[in-house]
PATI-487810 format. One line per 4 residues: for each residue x, y, z of N, C-alpha, C. Coordinates in Angstrom, 3 decimals, decimal comma. Layout:
// PATI-487810
X/Y/Z/X/Y/Z/X/Y/Z; ...
***
This chain:
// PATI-487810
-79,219/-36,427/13,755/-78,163/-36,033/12,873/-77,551/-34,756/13,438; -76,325/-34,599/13,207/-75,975/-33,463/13,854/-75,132/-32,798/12,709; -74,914/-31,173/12,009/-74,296/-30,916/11,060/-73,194/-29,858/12,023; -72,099/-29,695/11,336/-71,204/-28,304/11,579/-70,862/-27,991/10,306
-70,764/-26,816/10,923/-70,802/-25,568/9,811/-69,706/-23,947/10,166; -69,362/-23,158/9,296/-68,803/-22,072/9,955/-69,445/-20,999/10,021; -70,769/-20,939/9,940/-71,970/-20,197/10,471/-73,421/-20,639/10,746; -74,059/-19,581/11,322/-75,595/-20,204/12,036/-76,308/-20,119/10,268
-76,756/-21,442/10,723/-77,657/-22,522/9,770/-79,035/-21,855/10,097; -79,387/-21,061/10,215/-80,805/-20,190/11,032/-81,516/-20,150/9,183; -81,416/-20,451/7,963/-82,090/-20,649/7,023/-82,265/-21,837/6,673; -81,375/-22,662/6,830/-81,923/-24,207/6,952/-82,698/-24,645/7,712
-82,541/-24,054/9,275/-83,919/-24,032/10,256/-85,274/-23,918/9,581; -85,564/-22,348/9,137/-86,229/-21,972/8,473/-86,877/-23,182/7,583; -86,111/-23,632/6,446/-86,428/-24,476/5,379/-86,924/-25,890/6,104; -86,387/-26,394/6,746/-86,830/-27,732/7,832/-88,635/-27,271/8,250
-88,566/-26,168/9,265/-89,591/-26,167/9,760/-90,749/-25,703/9,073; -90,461/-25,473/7,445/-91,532/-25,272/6,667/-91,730/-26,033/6,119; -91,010/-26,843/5,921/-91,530/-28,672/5,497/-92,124/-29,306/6,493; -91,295/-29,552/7,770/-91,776/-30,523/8,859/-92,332/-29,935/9,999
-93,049/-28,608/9,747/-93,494/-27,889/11,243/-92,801/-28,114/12,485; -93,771/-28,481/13,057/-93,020/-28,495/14,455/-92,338/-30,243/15,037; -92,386/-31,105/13,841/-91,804/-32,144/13,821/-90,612/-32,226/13,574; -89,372/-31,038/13,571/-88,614/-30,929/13,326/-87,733/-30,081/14,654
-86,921/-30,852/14,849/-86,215/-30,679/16,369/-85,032/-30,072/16,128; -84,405/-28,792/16,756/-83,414/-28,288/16,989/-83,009/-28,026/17,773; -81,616/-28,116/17,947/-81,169/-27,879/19,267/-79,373/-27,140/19,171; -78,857/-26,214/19,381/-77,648/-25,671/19,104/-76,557/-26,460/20,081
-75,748/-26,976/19,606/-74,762/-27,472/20,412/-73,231/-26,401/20,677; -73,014/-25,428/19,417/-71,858/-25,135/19,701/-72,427/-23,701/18,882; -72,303/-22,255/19,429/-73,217/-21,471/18,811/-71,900/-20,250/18,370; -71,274/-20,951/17,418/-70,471/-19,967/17,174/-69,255/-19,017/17,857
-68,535/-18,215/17,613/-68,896/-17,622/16,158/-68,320/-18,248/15,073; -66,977/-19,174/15,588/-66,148/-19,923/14,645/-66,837/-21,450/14,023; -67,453/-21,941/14,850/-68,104/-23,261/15,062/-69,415/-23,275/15,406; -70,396/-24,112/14,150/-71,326/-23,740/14,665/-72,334/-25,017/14,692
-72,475/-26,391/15,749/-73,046/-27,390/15,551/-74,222/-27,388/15,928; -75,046/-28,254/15,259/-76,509/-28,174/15,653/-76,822/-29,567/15,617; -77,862/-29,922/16,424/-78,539/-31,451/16,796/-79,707/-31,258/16,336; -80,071/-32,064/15,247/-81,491/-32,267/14,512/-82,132/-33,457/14,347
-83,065/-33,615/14,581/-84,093/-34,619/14,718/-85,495/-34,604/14,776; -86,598/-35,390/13,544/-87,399/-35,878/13,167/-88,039/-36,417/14,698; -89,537/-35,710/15,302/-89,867/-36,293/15,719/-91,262/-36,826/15,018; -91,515/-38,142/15,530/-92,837/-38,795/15,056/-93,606/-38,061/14,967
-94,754/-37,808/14,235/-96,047/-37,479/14,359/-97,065/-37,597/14,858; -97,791/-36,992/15,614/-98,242/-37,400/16,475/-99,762/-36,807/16,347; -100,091/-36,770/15,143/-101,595/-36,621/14,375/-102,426/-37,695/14,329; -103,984/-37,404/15,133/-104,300/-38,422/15,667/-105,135/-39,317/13,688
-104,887/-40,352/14,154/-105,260/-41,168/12,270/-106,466/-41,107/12,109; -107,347/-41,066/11,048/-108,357/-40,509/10,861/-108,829/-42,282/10,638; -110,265/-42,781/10,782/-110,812/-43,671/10,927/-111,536/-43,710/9,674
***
């Protein structure tokens, strides 16, 4: 998913990666100051399953 915005989203980061740790992918595509897109993505989990 990718959002734009007219400033850095750096508290939605925040809020993502305290839900989804480090399963939660960011990446800045366009870093302001007018435009500010970001590339986000859910990666799998990769916690090994308990038996």
């Amino acid at each position: 998913m990718q959002i734009v915005v007219d400033h850095d989203p750096r508290r939605l980061r925040l809020q993502l990666e305290a839900k989804h740790g480090s399963r939660c992918a960011w990446s800045y595509l366009e870093n302001g100051p007018d435009v500010w897109r970001v590339r986000l993505r859910l990666l799998p989990d990769r916690s090994p399953e308990l038996a």
